[in-house]
Backbone bond lengths (Angstrom), bond angles and torsions (degrees), N, CA, C in turn:
res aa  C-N    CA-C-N  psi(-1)  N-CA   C-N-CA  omega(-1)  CA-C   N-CA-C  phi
1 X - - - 1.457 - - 1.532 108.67 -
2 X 1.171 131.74 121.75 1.321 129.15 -163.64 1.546 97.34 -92.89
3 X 0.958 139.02 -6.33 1.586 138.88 -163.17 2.014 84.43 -109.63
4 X 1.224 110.52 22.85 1.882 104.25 175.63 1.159 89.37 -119.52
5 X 1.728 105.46 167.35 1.581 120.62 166.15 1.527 119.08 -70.62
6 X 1.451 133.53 95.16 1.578 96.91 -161.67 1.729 99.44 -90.10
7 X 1.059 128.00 33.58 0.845 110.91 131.52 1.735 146.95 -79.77
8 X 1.294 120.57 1.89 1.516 137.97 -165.45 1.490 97.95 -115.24
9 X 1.681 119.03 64.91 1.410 96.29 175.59 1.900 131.41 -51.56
10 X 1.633 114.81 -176.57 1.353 105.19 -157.37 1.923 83.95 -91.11
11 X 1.085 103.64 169.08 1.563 123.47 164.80 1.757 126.35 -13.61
12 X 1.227 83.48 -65.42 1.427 127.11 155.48 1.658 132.56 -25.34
13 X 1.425 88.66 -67.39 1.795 96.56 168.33 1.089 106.29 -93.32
14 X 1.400 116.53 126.63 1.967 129.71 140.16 0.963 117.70 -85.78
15 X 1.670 107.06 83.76 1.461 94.82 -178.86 1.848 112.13 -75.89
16 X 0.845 121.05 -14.07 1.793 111.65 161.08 1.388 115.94 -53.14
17 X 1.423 117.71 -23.56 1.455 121.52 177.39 1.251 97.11 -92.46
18 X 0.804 146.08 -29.06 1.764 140.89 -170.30 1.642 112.02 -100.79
19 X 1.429 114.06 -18.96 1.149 103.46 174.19 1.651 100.69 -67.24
20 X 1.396 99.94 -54.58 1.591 125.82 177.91 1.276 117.17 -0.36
21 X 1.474 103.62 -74.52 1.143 149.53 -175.04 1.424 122.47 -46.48
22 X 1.458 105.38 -62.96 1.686 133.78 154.68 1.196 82.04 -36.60
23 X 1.756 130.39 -106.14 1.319 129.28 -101.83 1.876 92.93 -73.96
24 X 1.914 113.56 -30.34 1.431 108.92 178.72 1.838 114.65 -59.56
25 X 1.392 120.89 -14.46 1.325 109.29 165.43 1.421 109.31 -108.82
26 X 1.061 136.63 18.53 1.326 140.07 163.92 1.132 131.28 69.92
27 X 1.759 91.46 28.33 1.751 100.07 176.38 1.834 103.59 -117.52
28 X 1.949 94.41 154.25 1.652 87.52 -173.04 1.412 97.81 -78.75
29 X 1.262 120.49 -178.33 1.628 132.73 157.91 1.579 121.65 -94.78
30 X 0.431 117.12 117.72 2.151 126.34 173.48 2.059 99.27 -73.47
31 X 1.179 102.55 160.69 1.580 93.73 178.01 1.497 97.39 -148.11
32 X 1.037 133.13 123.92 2.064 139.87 -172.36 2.017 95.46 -86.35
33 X 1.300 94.14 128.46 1.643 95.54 151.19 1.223 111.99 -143.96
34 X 1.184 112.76 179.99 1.797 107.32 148.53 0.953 131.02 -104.99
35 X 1.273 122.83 -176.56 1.479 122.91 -146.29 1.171 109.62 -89.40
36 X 1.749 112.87 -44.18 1.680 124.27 158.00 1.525 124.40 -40.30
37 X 1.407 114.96 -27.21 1.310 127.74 -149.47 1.934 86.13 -91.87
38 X 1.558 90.82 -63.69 1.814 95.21 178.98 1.185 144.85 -58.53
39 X 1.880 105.91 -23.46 1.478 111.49 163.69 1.281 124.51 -63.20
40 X 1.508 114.87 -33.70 1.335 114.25 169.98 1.390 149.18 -35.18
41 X 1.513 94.25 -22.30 1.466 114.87 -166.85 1.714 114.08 -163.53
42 X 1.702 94.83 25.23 1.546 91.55 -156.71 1.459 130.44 -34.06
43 X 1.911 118.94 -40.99 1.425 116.84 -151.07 1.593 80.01 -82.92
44 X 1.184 116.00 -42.21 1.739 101.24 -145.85 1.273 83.62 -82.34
45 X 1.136 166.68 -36.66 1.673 148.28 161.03 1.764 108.50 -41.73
46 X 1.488 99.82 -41.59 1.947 81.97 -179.13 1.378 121.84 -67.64
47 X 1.840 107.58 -28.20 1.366 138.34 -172.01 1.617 92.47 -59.27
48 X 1.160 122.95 -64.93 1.326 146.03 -179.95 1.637 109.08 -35.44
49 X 1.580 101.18 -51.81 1.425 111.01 -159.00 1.698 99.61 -77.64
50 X 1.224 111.50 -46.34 1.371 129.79 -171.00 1.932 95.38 -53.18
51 X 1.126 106.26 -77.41 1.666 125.67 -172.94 1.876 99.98 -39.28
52 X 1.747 111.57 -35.41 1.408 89.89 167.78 1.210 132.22 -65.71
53 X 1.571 102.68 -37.13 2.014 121.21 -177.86 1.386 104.95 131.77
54 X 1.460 109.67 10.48 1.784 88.35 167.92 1.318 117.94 -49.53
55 X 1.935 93.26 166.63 1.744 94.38 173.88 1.395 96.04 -103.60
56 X 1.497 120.30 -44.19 1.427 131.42 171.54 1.270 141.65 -153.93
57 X 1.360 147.21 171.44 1.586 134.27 165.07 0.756 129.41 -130.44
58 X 0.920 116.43 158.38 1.818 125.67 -171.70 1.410 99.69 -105.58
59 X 1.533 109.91 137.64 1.458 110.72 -178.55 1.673 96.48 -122.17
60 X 1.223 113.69 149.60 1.515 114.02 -160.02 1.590 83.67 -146.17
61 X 2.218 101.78 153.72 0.960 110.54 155.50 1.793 123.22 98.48
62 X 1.951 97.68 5.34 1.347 95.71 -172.50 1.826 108.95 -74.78
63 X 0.935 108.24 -15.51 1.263 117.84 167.40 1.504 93.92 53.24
64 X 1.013 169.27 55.11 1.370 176.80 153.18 1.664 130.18 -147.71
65 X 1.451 106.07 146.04 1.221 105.49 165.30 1.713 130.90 -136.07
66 X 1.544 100.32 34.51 0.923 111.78 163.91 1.574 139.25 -58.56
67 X 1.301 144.80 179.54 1.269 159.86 157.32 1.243 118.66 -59.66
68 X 1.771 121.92 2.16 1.180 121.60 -152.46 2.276 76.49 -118.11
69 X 1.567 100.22 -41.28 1.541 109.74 -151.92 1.883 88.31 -91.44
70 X 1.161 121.35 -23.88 1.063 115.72 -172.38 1.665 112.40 -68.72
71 X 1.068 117.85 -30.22 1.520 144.44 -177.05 1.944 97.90 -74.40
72 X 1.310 77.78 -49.56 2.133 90.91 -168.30 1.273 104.93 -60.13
73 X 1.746 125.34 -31.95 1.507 138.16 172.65 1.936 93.28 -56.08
74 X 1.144 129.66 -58.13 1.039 138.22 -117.17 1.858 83.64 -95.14
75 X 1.026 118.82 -60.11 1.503 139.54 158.36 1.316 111.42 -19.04
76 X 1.025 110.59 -71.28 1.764 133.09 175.65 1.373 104.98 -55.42
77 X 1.272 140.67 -52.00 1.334 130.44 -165.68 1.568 112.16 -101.86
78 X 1.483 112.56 9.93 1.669 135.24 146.76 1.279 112.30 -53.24
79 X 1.334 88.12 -79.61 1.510 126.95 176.33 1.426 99.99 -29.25
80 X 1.513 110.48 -103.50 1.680 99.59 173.01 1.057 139.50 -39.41
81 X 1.674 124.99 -42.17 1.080 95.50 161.32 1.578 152.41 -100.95
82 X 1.631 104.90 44.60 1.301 127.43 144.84 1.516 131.06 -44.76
83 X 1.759 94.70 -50.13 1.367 119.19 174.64 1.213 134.97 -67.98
84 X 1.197 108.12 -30.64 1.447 148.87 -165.17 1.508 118.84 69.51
85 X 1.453 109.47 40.38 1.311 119.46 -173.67 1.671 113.16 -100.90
86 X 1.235 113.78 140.20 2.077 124.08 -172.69 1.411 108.21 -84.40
87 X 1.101 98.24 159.31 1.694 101.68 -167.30 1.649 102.33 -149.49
88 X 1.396 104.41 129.91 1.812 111.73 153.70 1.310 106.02 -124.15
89 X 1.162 117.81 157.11 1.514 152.05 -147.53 1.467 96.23 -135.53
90 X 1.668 110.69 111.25 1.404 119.75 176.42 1.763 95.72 -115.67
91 X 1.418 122.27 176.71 0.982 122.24 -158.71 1.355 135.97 -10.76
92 X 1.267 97.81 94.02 1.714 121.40 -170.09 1.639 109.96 -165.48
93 X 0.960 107.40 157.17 1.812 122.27 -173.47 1.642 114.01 -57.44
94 X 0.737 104.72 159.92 2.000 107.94 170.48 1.504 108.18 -58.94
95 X 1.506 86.12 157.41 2.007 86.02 176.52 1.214 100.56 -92.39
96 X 1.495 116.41 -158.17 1.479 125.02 175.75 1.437 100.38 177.87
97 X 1.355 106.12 59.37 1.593 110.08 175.45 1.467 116.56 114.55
98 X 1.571 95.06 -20.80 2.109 98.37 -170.38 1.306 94.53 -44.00
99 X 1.586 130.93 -52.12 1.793 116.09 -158.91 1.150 104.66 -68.25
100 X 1.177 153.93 48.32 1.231 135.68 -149.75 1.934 78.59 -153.90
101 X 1.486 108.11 -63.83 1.529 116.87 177.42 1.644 104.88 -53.22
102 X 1.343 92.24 -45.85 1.973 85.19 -170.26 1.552 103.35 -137.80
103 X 1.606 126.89 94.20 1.262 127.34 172.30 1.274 119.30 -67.38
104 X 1.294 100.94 2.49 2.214 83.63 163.60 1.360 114.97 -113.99
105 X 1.474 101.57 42.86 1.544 127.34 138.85 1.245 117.60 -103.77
106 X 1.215 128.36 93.18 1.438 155.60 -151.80 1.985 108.34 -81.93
107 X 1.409 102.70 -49.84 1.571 103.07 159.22 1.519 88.73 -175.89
108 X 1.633 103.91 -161.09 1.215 104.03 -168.36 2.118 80.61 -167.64
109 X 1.448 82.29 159.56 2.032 105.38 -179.11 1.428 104.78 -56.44
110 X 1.528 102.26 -99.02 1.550 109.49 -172.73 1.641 121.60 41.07
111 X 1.492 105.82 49.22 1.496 107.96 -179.84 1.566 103.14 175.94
112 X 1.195 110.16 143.42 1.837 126.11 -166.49 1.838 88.06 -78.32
113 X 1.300 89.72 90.37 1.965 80.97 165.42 1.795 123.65 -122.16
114 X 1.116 134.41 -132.15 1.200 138.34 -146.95 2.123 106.56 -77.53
115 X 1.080 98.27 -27.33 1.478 102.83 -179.19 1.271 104.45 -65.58
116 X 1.370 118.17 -39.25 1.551 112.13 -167.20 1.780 104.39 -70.85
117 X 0.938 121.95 20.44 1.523 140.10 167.83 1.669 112.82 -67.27
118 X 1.296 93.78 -38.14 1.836 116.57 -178.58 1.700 82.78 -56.60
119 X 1.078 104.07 -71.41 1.804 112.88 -129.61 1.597 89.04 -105.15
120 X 1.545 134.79 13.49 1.922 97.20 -177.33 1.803 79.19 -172.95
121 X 1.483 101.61 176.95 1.168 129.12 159.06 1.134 126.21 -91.93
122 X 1.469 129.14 2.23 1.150 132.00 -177.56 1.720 121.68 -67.99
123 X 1.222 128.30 -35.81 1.067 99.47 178.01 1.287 141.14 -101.94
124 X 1.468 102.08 91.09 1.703 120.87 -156.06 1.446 95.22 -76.16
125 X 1.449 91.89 167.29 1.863 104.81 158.95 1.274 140.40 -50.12
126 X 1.606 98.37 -34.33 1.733 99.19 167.17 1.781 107.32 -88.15
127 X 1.735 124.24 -9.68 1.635 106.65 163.25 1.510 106.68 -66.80
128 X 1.206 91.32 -47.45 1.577 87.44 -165.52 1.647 125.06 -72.63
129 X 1.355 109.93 -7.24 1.262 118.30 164.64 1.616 120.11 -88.54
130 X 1.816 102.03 -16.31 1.587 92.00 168.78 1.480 116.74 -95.95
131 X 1.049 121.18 -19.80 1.171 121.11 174.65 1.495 118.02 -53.94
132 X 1.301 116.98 -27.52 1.252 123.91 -168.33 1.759 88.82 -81.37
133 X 0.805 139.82 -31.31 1.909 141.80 174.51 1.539 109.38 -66.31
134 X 2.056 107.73 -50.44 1.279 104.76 -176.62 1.750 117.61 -87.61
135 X 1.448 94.16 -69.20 1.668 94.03 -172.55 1.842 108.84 -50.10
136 X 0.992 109.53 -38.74 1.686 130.22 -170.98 1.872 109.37 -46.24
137 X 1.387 95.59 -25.75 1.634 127.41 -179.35 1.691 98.74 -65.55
138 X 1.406 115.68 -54.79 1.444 124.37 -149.15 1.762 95.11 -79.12
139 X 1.382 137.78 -46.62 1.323 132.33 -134.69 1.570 96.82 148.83
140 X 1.336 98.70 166.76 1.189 122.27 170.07 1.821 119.75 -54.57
141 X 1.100 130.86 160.19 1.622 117.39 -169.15 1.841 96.33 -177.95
142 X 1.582 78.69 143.29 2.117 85.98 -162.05 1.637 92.10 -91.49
143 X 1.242 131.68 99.23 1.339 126.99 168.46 1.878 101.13 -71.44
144 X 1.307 120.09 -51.86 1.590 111.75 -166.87 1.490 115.08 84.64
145 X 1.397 105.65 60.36 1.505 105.56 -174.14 1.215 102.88 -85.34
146 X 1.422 102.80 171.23 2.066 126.33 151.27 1.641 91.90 80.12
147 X 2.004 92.42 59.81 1.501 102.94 171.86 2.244 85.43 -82.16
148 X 1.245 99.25 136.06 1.603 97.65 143.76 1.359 132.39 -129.31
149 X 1.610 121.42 153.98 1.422 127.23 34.20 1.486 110.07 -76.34
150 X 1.400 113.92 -162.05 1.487 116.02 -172.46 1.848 76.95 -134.27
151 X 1.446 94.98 151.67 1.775 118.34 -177.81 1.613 93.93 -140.54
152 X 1.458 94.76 138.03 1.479 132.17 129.75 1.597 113.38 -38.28
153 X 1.471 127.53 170.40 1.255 130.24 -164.83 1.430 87.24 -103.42
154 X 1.168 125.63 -39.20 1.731 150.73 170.25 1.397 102.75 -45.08
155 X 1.111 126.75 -71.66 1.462 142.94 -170.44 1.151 127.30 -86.30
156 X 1.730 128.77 -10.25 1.307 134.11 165.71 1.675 102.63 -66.83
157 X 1.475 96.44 149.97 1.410 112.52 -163.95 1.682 88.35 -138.39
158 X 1.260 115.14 166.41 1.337 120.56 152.78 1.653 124.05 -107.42
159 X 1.643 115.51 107.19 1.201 115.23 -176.91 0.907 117.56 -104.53
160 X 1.392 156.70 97.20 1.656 136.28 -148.54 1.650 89.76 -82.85
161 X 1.183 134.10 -58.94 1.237 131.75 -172.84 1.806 119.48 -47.49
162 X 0.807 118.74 -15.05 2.065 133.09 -169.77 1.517 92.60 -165.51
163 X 1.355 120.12 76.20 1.677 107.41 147.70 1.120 152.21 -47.98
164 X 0.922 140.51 135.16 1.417 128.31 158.51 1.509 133.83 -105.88
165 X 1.419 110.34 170.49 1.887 107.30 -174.85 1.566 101.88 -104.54
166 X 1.024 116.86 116.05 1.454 114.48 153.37 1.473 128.74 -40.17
167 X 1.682 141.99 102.88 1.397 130.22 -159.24 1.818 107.57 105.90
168 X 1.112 98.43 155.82 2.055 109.84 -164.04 1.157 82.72 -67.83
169 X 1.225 98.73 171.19 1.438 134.63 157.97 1.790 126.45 -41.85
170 X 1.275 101.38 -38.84 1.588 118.16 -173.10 1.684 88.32 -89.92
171 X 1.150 132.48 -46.93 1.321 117.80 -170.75 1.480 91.53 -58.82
172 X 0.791 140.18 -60.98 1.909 135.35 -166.40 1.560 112.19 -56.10
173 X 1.617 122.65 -26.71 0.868 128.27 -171.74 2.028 102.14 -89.66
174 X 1.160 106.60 -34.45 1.798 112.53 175.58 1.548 90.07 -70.23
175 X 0.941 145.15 -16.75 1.462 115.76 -173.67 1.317 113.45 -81.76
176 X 0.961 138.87 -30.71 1.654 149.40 161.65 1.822 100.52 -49.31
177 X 0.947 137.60 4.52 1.719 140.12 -171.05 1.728 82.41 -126.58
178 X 1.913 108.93 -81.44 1.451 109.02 178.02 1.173 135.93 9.33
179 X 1.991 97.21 -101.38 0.725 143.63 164.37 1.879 121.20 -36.84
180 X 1.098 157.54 107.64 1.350 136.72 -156.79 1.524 82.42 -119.62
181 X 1.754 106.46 143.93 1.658 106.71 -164.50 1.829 78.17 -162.77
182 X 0.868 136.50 115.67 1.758 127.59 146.82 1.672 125.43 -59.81
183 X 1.125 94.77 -18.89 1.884 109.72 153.90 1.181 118.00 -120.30
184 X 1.359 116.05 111.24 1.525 117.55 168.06 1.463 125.66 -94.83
185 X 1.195 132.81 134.88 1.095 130.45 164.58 1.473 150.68 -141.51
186 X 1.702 115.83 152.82 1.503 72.52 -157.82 1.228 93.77 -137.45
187 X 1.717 89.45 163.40 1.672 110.21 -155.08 1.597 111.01 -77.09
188 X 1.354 119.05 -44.00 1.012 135.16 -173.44 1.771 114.56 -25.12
189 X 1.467 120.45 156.76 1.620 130.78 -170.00 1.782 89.39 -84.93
190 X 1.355 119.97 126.47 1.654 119.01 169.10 1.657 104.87 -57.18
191 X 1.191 113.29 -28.41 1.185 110.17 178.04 1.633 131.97 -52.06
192 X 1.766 96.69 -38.97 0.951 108.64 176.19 1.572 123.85 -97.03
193 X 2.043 103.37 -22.83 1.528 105.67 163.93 1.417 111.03 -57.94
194 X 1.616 135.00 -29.91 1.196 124.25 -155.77 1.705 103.77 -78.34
195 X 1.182 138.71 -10.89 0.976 162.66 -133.54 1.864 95.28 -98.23
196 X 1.615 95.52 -52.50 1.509 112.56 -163.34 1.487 115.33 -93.84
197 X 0.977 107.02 51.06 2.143 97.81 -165.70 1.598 119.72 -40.67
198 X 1.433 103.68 -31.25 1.602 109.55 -164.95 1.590 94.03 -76.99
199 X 1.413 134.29 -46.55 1.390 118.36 163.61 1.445 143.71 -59.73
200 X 1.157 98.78 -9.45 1.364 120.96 -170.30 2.172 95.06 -98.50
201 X 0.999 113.46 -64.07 1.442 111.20 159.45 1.576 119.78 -36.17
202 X 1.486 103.41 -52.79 2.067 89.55 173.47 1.325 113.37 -47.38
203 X 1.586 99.39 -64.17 1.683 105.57 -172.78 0.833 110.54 -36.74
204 X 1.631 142.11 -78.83 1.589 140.73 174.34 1.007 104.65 -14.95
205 X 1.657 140.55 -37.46 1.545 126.51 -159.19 1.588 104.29 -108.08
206 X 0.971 101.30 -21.87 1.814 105.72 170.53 1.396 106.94 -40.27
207 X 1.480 140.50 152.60 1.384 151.50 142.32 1.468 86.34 -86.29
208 X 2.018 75.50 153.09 1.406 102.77 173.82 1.515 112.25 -125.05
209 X 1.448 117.46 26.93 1.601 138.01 173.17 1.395 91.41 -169.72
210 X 1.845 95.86 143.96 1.621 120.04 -165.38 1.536 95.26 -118.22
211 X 1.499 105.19 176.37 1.461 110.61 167.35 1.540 98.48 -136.22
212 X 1.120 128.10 10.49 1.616 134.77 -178.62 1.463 113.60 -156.15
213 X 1.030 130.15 141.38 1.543 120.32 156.59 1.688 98.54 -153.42
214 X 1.446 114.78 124.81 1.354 126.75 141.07 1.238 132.39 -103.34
215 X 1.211 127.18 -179.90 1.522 128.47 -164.94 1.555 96.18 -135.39
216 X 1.382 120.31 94.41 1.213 126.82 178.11 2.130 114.83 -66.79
217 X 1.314 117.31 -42.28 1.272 108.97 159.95 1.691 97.50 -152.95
218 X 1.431 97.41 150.47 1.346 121.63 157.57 1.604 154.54 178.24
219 X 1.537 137.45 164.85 1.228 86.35 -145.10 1.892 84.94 -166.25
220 X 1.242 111.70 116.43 1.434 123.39 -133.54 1.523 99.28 -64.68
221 X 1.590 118.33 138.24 1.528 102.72 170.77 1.586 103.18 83.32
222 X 1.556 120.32 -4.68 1.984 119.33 167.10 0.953 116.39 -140.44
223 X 1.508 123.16 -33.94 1.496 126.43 170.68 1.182 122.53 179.28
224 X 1.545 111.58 168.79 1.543 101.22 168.01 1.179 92.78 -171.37
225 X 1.669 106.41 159.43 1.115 131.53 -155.59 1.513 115.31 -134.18
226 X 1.216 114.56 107.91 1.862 109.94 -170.93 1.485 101.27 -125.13
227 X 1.355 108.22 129.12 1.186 134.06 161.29 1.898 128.56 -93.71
228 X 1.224 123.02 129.81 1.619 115.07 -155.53 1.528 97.82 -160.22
229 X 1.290 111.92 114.85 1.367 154.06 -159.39 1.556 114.35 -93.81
230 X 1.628 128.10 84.98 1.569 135.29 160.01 1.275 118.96 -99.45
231 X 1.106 94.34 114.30 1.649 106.94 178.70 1.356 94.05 79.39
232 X 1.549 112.67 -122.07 1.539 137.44 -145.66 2.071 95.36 -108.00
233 X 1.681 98.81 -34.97 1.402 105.68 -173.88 1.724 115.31 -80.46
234 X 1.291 85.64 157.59 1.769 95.43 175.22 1.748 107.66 -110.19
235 X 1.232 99.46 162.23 2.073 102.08 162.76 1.294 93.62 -150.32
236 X 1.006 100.94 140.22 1.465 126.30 168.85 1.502 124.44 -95.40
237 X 0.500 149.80 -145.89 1.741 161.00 161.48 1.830 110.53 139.99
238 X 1.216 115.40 156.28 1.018 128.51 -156.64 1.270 110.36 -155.34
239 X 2.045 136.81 109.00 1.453 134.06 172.46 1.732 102.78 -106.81
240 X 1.774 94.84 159.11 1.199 88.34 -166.17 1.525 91.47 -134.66
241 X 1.153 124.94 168.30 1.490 123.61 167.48 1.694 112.03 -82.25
242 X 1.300 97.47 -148.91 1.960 108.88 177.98 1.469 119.22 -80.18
243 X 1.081 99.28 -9.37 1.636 115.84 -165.30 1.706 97.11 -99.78
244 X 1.876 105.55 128.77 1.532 100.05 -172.40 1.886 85.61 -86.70
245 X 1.499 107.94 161.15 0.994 125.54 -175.16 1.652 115.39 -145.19
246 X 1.043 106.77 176.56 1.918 105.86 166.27 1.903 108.44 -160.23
247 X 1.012 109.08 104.06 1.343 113.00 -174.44 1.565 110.27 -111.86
248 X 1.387 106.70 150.42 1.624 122.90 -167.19 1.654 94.07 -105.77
249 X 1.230 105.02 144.12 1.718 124.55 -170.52 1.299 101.60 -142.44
250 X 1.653 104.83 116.84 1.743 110.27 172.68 1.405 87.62 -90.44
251 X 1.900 92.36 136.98 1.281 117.60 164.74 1.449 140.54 -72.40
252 X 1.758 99.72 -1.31 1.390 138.02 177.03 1.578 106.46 -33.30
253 X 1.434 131.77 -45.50 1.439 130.61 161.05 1.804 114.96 -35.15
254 X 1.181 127.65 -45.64 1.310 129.91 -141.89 1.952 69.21 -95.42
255 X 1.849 89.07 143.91 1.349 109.96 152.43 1.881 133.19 -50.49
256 X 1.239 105.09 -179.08 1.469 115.09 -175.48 1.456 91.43 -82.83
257 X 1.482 105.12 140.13 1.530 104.23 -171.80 1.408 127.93 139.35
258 X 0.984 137.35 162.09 1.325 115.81 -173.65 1.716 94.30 -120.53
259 X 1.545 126.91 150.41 1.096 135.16 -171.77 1.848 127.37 -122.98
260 X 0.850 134.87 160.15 1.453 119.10 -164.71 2.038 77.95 -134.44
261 X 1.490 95.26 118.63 1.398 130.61 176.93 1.548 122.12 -76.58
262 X 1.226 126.55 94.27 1.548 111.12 -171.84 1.524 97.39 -93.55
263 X 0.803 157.33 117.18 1.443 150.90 159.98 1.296 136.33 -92.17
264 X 1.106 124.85 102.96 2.013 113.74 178.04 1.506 100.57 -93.50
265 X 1.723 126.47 133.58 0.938 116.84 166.68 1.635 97.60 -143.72
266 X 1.673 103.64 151.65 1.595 103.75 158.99 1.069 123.08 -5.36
267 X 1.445 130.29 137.96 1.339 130.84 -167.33 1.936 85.24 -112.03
268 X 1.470 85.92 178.59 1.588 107.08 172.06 1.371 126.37 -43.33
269 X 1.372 101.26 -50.54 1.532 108.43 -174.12 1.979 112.89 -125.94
270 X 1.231 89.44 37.01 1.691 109.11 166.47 1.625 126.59 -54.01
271 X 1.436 92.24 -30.35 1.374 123.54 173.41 1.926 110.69 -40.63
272 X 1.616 81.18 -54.08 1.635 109.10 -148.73 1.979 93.88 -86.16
273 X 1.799 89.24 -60.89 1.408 83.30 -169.69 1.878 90.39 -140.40
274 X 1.660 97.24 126.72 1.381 124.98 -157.56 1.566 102.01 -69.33
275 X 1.297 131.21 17.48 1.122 99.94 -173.97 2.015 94.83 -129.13
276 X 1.156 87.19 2.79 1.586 80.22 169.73 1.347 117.50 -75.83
277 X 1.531 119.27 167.06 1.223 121.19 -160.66 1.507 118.39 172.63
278 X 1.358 149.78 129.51 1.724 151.93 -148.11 1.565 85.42 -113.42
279 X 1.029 85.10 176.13 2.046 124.04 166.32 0.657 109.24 -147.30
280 X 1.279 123.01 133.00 1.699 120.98 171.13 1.817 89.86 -146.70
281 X 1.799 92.31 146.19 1.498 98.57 166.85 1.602 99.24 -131.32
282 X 1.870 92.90 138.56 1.743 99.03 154.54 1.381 106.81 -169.01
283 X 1.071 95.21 -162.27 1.974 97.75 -142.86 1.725 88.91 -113.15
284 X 1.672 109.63 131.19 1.273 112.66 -171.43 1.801 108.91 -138.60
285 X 1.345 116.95 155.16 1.090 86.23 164.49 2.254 113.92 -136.78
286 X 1.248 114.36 -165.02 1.540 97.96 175.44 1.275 114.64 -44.28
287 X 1.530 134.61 -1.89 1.749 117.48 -162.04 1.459 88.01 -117.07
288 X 1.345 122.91 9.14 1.568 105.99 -179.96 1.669 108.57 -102.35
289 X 1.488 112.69 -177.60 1.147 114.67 179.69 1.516 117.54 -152.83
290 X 1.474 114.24 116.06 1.309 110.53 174.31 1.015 145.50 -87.91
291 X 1.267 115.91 142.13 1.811 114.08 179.91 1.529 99.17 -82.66
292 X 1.466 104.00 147.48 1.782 130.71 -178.49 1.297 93.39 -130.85
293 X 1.543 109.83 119.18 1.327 102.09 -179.58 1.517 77.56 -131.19
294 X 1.857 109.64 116.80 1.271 116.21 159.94 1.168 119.14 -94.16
295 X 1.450 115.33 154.18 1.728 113.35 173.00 1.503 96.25 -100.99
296 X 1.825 110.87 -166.04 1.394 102.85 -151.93 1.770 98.45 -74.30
297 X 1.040 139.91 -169.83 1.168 150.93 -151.88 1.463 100.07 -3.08
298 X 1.585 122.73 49.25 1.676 94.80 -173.62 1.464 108.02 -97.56
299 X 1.657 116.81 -145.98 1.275 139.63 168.57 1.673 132.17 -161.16
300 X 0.942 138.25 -171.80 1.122 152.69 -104.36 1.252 109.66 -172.88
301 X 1.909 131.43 139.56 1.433 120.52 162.27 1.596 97.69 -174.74
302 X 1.161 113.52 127.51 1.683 106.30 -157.45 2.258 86.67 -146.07
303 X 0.974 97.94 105.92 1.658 114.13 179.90 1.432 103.18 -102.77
304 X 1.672 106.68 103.42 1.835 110.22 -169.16 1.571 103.24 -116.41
305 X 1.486 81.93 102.31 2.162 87.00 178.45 1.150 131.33 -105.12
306 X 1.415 119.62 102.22 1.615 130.46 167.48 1.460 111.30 11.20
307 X 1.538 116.54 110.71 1.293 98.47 161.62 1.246 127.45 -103.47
């Protein structure tokens, strides 16, 4: 509620117990407000936020793109990073260089992604495969993949209470490669991530900053295919539209060397029901070439480690 103090949490939260808590498993905390809520009082709320142990916040809700909010971006990521506190930017415009002025702006929204799962049909395989051409252009951008269950175009429903993603399983899992975000996150019910260990293990190994990225094939409005280079390792990922396909990928990116291939791809009957999906590992090197055989809205995810 932006018309509250957010500094006065409700009853409810201890945040002395939750900071607590965090720092004994060794993760920071992020903290959401809005944007109305934070101008009000900006330093002594960051002062506030900092002195608990945040790592960063997300400020949501500027709903504008005026000359007034463009400045207010600019303020805010002063502001924090005085503190040395991280920041994403939810409803607000694309960047065009801001991370570049102030990197502890980590990414920011500016794009119809995984929430709108609650409330619409909109984010199909071909949005979410163009976005990766358009918004993907501007900066970094928090889509919030690897909502589950996984749907068919047939079988997606709108549940606001248990969402689902339109497209397999592996398409949700390539968007974390795709998609380039220095914060990733994901939307999905733990209930239902706990379910999946082998996806939940990639992610952990994913980077969330590259030192390379090429685009081995792609092709606007059917697919595309991005490859992105840490350290010695490669990741691949691969989105596809409605149309099943099977495309060949020279491995010509990957160094001299031989590589050990983790692969998740579309399963057999992905077609039918989106959440199936294989693993396969083997050892490849730059002179080989893989087949991607997507089903309709599927994807792609190929983890190639130095041997």
């Amino acid at each position: 509620n932006a018309m509250r103090d957010i500094l006065t949490p409700i009853p409810a939260m201890n945040m002395p117990e939750l900071f607590a808590y965090a720092r004994e498993k060794h993760v920071g905390l992020w903290l959401w407000t809005e944007a109305l809520a934070l101008s009000r009082n900006r330093e002594a709320v960051l002062d506030s936020f900092r002195r608990w142990g945040a790592a960063g916040l997300m400020v949501d809700f500027f709903n504008r793109n005026d000359q007034l909010t463009v400045n207010e971006l600019e303020e805010i990521a002063a502001s924090a990073a005085k503190r040395k506190l991280m920041l994403m930017f939810h409803g607000v415009f694309p960047s065009s260089g801001f991370e570049r002025t102030w990197p502890n702006v980590l990414t920011r929204e500016a794009v119809l992604g995984s929430e709108y799962n609650k409330w619409s049909s909109w984010p199909t395989p071909e949005h979410n495969l163009a976005i990766a051409f358009i918004r993907g252009l501007s900066g970094p951008f928090d889509y919030e993949p690897l909502v589950l269950p996984n749907a068919t175009r047939e079988s997606y429903r709108v549940v606001g209470s248990h969402p689902m993603a339109m497209g397999t399983r592996c398409a949700e899992l390539a968007k974390y490669i795709v998609y380039a975000s220095p914060f990733q996150v994901i939307a999905g019910s733990p209930v239902d991530l706990a379910k999946d260990d082998a996806c939940i293990r990639l992610i952990a190994n994913i980077p969330t900053t590259w030192d390379e990225t090429v685009v081995p094939a792609a092709r606007v409005n059917e697919y595309a295919v991005v490859a992105r280079r840490k350290g010695t390792d490669w990741y691949l990922g691969g989105m596809n539209n409605s149309r099943a396909r099977t495309l060949s990928i020279d491995l010509s990116f990957l160094g001299e060397g031989n590589y050990t291939a983790r692969i998740f791809q579309d399963g057999a009957n992905a077609h039918r029901h989106a959440g199936d999906y294989k693993v396969i590992t083997q050892t490849v090197t730059c002179r080989h070439t893989l087949e991607i055989p997507f089903a309709p809205g599927g994807g792609y995810v190929a983890e190639f480690r130095k041997n």
